[in-house]
PDBQT receptor file of N, H, CA, C and O in Angstrom, charges set to zero:
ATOM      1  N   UNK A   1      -2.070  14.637 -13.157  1.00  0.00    +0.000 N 
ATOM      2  CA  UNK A   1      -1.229  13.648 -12.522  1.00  0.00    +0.000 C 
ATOM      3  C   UNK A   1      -0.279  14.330 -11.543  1.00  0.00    +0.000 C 
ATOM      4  O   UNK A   1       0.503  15.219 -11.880  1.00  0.00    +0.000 OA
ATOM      5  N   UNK A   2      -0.422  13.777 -10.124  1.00  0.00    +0.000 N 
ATOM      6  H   UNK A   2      -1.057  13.054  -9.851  1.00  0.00    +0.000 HD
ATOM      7  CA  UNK A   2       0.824  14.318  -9.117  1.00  0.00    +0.000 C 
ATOM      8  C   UNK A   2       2.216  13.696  -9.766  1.00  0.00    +0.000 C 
ATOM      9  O   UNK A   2       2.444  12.538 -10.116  1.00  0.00    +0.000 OA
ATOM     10  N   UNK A   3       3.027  14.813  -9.804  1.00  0.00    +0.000 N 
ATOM     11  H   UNK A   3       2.842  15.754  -9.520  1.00  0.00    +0.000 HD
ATOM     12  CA  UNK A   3       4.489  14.443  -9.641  1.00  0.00    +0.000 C 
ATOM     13  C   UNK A   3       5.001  14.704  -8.248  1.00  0.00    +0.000 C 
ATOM     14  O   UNK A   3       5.605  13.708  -7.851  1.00  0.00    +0.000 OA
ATOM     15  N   UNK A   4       4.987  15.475  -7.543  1.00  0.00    +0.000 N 
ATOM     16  H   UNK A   4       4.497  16.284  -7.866  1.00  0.00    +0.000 HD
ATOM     17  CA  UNK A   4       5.776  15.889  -6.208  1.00  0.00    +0.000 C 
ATOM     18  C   UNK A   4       4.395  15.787  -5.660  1.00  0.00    +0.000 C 
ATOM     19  O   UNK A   4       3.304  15.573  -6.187  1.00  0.00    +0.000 OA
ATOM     20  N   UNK A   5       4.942  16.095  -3.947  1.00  0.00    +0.000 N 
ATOM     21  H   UNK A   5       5.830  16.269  -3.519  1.00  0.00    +0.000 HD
ATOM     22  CA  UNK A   5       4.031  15.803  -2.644  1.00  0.00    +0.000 C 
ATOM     23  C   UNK A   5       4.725  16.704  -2.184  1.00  0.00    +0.000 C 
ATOM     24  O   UNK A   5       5.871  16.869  -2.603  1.00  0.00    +0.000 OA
ATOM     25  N   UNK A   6       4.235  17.417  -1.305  1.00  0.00    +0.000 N 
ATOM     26  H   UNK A   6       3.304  17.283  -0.965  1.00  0.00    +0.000 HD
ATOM     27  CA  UNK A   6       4.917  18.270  -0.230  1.00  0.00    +0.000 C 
ATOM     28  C   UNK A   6       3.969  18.545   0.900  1.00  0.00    +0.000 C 
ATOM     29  O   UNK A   6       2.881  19.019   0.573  1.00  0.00    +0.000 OA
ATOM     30  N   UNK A   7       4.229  18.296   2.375  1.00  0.00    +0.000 N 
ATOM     31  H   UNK A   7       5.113  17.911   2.641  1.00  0.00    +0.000 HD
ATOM     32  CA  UNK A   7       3.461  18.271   3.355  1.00  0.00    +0.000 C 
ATOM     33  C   UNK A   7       4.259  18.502   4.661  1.00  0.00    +0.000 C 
ATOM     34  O   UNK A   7       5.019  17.662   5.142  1.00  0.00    +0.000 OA
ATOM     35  N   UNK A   8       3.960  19.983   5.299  1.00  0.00    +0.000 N 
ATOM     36  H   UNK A   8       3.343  20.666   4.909  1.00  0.00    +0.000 HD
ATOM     37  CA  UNK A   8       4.605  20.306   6.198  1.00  0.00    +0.000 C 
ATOM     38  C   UNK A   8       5.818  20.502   5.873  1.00  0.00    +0.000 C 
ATOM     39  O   UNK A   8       6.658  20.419   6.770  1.00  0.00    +0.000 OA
ATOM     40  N   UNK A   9       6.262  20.828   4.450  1.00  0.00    +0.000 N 
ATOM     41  H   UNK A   9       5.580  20.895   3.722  1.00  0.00    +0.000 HD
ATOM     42  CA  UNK A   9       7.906  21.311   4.438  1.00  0.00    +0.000 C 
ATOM     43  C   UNK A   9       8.484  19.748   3.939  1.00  0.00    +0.000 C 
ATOM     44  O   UNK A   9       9.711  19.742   3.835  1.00  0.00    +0.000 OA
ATOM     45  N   UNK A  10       7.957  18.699   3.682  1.00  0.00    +0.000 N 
ATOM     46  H   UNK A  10       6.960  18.704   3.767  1.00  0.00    +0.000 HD
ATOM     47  CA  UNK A  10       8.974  17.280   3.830  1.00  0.00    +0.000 C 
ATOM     48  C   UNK A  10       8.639  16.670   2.339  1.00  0.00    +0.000 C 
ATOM     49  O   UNK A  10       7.488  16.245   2.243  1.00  0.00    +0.000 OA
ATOM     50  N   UNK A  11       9.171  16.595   1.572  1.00  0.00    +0.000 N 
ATOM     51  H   UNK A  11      10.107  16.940   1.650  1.00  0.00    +0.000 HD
ATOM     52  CA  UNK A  11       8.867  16.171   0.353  1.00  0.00    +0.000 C 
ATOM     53  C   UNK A  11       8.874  14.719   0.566  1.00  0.00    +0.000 C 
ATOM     54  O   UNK A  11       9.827  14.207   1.153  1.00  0.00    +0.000 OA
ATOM     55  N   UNK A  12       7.741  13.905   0.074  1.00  0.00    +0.000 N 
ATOM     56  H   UNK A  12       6.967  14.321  -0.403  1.00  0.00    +0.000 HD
ATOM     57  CA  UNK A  12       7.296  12.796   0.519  1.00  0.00    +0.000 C 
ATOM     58  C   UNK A  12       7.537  12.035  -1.068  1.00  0.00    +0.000 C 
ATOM     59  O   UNK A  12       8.027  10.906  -1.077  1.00  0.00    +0.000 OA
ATOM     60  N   UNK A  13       7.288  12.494  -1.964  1.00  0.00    +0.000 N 
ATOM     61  H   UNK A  13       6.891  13.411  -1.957  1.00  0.00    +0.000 HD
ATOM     62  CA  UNK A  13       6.970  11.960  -3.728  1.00  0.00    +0.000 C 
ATOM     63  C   UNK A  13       7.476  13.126  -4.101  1.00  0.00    +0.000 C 
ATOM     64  O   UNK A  13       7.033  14.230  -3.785  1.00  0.00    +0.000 OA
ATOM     65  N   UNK A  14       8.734  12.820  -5.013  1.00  0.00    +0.000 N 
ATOM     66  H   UNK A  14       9.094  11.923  -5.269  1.00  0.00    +0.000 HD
ATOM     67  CA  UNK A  14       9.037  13.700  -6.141  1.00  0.00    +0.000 C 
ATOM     68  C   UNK A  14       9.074  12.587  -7.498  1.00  0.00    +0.000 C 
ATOM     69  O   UNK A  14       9.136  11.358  -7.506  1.00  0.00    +0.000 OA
ATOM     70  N   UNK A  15       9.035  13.184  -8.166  1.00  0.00    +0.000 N 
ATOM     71  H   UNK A  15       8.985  14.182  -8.160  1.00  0.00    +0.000 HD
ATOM     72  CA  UNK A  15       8.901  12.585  -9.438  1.00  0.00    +0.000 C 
ATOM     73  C   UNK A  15       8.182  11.430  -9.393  1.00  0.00    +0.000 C 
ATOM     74  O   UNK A  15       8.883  10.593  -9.962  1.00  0.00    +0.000 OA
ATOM     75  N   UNK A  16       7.095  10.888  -9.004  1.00  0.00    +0.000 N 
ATOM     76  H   UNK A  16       6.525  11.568  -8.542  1.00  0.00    +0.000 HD
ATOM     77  CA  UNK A  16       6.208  10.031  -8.784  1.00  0.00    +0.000 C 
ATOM     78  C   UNK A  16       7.064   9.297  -8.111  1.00  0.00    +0.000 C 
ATOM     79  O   UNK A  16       7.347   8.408  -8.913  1.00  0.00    +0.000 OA
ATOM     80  N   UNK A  17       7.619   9.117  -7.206  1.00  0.00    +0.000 N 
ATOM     81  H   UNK A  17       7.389   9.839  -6.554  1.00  0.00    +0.000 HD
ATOM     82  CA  UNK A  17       8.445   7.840  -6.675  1.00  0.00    +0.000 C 
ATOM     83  C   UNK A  17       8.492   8.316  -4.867  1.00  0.00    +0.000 C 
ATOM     84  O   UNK A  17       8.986   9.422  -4.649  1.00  0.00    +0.000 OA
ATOM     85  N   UNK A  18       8.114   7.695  -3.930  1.00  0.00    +0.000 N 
ATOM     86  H   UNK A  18       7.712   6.797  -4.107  1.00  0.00    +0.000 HD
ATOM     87  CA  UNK A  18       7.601   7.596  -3.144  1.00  0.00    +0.000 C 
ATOM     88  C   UNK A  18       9.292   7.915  -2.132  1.00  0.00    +0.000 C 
ATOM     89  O   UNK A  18      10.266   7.304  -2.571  1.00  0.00    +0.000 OA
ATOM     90  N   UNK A  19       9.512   8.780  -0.943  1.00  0.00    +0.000 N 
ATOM     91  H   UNK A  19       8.721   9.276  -0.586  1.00  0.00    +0.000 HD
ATOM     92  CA  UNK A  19      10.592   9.254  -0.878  1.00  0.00    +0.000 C 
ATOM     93  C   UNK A  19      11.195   8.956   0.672  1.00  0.00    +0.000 C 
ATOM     94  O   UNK A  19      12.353   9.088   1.069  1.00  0.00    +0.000 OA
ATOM     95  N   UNK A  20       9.792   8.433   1.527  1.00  0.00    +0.000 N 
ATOM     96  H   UNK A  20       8.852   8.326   1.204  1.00  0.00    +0.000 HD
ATOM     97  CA  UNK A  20       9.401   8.479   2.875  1.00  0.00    +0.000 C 
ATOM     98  C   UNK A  20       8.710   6.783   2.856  1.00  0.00    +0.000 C 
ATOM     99  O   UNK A  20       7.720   6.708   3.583  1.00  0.00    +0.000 OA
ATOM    100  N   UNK A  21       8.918   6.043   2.461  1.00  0.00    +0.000 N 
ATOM    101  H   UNK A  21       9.722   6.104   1.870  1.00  0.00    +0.000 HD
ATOM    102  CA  UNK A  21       8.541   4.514   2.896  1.00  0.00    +0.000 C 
ATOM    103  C   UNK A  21       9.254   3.354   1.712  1.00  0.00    +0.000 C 
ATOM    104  O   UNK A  21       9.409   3.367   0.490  1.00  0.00    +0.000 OA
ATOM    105  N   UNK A  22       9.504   2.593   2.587  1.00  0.00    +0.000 N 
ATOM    106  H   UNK A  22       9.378   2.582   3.578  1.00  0.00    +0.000 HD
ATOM    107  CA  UNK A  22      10.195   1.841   2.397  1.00  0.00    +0.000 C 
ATOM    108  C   UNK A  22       9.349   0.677   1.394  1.00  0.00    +0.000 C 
ATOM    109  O   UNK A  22       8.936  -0.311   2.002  1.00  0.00    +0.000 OA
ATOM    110  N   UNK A  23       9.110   0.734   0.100  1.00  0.00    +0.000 N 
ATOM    111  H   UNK A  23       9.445   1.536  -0.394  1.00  0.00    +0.000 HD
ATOM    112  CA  UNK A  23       8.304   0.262  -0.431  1.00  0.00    +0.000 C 
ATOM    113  C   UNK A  23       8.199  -1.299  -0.634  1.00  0.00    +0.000 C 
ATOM    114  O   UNK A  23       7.165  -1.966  -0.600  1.00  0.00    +0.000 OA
ATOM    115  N   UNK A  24       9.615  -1.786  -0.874  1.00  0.00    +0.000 N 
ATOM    116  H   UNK A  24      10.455  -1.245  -0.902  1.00  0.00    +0.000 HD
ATOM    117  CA  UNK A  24      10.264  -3.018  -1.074  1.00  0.00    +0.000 C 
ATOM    118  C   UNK A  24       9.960  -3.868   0.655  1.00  0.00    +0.000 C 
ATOM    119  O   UNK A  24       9.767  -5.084   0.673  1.00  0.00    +0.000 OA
ATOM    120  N   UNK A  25       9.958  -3.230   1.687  1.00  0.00    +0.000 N 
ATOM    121  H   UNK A  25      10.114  -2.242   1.673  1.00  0.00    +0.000 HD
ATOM    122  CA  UNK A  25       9.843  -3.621   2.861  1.00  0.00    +0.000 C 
ATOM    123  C   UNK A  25       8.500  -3.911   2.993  1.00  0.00    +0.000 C 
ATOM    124  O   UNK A  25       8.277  -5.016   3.490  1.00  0.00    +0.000 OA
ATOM    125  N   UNK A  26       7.399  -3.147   2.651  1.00  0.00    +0.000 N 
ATOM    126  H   UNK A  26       7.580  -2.250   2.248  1.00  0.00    +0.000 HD
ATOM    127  CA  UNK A  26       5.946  -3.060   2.610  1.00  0.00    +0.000 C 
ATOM    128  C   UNK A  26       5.364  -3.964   1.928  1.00  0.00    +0.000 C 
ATOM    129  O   UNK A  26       4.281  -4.479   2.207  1.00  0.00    +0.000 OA
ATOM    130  N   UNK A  27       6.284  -4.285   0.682  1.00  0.00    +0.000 N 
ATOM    131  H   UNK A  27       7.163  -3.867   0.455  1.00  0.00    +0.000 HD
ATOM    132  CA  UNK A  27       5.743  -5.721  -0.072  1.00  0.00    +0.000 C 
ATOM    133  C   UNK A  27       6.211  -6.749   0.477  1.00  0.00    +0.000 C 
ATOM    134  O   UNK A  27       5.789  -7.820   0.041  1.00  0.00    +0.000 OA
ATOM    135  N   UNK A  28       6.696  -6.765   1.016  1.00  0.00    +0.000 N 
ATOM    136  H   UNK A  28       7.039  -5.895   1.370  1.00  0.00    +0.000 HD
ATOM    137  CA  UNK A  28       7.680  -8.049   1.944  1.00  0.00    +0.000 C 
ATOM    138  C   UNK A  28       6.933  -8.608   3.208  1.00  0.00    +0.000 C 
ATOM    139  O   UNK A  28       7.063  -9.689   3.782  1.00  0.00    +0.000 OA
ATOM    140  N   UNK A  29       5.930  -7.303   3.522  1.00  0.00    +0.000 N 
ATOM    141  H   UNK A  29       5.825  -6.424   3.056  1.00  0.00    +0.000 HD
ATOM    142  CA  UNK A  29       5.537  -7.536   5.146  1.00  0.00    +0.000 C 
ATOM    143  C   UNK A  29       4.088  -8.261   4.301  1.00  0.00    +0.000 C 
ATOM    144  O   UNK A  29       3.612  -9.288   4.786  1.00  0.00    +0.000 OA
ATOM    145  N   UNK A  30       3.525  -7.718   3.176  1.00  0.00    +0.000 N 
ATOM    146  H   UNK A  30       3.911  -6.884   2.782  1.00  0.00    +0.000 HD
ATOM    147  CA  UNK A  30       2.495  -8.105   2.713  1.00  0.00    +0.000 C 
ATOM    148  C   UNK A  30       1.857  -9.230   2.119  1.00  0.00    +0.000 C 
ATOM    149  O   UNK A  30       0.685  -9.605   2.152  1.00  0.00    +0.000 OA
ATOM    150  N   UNK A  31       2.943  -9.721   1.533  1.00  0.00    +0.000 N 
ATOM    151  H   UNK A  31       3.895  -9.417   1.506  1.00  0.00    +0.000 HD
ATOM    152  CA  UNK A  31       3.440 -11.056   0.827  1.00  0.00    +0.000 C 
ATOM    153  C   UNK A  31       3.476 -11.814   1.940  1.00  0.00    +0.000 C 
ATOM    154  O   UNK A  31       2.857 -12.861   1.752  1.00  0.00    +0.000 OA
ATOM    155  N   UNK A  32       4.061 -11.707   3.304  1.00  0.00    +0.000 N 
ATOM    156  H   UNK A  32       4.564 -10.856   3.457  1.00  0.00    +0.000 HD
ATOM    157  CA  UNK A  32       3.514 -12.566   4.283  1.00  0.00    +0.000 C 
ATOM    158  C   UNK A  32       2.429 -12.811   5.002  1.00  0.00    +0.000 C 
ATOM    159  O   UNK A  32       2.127 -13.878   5.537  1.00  0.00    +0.000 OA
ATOM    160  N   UNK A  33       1.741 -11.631   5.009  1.00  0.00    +0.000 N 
ATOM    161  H   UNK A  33       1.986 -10.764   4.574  1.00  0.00    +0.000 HD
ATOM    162  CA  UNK A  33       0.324 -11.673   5.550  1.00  0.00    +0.000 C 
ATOM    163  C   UNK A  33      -0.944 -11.874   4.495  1.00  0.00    +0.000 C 
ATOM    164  O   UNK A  33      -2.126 -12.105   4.750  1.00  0.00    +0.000 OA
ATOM    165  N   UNK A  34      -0.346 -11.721   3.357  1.00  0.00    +0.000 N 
ATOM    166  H   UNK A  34       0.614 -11.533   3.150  1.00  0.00    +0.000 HD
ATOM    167  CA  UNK A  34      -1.684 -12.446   2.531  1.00  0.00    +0.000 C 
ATOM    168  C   UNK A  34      -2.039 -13.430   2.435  1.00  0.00    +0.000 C 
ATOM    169  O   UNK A  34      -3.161 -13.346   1.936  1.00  0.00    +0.000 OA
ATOM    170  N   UNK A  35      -1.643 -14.995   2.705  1.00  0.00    +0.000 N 
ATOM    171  H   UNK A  35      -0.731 -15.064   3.110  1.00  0.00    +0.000 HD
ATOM    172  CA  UNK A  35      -2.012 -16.395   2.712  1.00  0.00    +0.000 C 
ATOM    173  C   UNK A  35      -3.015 -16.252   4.201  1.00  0.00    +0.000 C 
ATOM    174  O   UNK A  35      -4.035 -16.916   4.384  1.00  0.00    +0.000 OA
ATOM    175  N   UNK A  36      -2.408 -15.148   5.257  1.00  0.00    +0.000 N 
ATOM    176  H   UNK A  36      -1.579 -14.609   5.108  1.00  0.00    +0.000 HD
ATOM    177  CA  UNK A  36      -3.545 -15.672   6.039  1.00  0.00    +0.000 C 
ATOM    178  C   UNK A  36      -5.028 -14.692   6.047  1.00  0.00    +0.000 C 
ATOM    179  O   UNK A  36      -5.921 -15.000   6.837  1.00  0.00    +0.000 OA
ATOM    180  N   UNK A  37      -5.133 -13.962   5.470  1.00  0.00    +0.000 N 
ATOM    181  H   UNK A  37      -4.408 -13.711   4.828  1.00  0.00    +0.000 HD
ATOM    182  CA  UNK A  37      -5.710 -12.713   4.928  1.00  0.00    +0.000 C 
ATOM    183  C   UNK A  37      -7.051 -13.531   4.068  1.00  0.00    +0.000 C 
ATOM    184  O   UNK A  37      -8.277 -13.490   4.165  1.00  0.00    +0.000 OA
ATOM    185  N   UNK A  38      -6.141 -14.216   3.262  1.00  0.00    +0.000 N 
ATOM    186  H   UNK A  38      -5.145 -14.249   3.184  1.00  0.00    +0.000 HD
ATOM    187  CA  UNK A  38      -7.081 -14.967   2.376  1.00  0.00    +0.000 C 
ATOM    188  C   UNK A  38      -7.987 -16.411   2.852  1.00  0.00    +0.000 C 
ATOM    189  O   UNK A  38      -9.085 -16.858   2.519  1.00  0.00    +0.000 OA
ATOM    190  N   UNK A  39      -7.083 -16.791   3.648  1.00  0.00    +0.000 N 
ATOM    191  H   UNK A  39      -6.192 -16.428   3.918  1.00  0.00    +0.000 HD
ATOM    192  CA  UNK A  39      -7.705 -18.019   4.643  1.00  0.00    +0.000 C 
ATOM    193  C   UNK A  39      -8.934 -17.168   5.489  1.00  0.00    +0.000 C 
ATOM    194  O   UNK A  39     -10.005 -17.713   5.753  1.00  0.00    +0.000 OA
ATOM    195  N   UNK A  40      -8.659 -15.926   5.827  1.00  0.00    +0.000 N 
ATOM    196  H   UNK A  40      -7.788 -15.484   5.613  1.00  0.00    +0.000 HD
ATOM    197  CA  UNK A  40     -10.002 -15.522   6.852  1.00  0.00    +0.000 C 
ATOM    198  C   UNK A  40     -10.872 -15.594   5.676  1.00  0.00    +0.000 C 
ATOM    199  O   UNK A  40     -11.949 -16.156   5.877  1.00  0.00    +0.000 OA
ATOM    200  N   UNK A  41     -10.680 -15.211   4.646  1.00  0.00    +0.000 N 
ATOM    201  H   UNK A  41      -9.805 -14.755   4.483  1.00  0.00    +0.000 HD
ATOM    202  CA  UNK A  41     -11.870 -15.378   3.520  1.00  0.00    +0.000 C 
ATOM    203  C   UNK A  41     -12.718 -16.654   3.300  1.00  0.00    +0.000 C 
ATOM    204  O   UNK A  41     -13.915 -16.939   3.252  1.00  0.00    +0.000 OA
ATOM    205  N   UNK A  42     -11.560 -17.268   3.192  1.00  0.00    +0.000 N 
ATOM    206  H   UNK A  42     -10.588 -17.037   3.231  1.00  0.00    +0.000 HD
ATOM    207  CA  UNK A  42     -11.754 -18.473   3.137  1.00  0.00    +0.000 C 
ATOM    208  C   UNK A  42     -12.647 -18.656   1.396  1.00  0.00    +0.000 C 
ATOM    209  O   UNK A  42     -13.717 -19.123   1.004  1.00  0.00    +0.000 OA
ATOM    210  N   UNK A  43     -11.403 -17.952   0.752  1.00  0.00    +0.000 N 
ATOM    211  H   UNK A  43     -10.535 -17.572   1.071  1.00  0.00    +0.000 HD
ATOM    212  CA  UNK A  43     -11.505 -17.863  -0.590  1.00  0.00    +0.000 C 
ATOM    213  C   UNK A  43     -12.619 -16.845  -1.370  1.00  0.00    +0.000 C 
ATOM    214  O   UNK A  43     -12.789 -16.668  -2.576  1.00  0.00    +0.000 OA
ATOM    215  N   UNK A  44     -13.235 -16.310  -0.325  1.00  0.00    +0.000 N 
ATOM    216  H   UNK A  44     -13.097 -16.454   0.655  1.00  0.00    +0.000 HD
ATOM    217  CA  UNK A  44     -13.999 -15.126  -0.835  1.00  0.00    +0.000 C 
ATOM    218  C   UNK A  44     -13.416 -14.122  -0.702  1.00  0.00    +0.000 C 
ATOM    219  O   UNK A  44     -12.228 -14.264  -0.415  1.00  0.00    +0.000 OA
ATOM    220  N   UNK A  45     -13.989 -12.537  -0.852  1.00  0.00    +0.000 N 
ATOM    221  H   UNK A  45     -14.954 -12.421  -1.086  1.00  0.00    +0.000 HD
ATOM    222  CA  UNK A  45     -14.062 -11.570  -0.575  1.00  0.00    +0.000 C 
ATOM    223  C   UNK A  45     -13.938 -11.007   0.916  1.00  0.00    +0.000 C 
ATOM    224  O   UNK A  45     -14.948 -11.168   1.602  1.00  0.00    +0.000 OA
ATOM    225  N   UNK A  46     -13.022 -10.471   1.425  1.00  0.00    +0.000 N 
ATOM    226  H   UNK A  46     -12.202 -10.340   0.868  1.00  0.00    +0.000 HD
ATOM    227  CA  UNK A  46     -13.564 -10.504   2.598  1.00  0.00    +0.000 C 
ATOM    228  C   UNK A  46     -14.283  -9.233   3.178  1.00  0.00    +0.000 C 
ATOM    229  O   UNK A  46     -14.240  -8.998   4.386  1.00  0.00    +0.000 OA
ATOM    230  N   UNK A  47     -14.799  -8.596   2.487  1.00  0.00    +0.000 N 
ATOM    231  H   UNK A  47     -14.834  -8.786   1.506  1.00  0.00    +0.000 HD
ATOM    232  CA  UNK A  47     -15.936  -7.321   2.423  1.00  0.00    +0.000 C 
ATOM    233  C   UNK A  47     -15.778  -6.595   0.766  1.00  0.00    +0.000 C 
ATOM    234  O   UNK A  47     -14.784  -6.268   0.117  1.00  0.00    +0.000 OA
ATOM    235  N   UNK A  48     -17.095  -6.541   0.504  1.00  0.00    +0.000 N 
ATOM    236  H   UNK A  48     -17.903  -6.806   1.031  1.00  0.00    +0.000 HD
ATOM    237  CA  UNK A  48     -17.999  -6.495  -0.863  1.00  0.00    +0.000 C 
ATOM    238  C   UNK A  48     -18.286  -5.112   0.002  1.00  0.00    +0.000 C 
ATOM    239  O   UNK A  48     -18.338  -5.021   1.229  1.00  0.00    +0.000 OA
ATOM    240  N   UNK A  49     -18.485  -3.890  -1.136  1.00  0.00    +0.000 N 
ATOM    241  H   UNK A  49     -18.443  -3.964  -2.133  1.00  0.00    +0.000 HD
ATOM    242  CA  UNK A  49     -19.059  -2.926  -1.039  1.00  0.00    +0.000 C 
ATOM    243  C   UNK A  49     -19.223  -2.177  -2.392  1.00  0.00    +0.000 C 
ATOM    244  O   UNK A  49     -18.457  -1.943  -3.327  1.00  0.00    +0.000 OA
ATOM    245  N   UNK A  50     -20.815  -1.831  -2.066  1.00  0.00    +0.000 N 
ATOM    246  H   UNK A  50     -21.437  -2.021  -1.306  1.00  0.00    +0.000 HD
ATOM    247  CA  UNK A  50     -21.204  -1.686  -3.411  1.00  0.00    +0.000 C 
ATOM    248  C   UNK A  50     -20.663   0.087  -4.245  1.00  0.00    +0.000 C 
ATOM    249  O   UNK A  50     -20.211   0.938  -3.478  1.00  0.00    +0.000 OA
ATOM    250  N   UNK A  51     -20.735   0.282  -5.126  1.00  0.00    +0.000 N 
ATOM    251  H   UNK A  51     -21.102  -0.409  -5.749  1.00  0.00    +0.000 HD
ATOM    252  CA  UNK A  51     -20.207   0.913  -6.513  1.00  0.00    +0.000 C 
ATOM    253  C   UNK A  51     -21.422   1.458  -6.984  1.00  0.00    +0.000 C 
ATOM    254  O   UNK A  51     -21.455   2.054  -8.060  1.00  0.00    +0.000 OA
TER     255      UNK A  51
């Protein structure tokens, strides 16, 4: 399991907790774009790929 991230000198994740994005903002932008996300589906999947 990662605890820290380090890339180019900038610690990105220490202690599993994300240090460089605004996470609460990212669910916010997402939560708005999923009703229409799901309309392109139009209640399906909107790409199946197989496993």
């Amino acid at each position: 399991d990662v605890r820290t991230t380090i890339v180019d000198g900038r610690i990105l994740m220490r202690d599993r907790e994300l240090l460089t994005i605004d996470v609460p903002g990212v669910v916010r932008v997402l939560e708005s774009r999923l009703p229409a996300l799901l309309d392109r589906g139009h209640g399906r999947r909107i790409q199946d790929y197989d496993t």
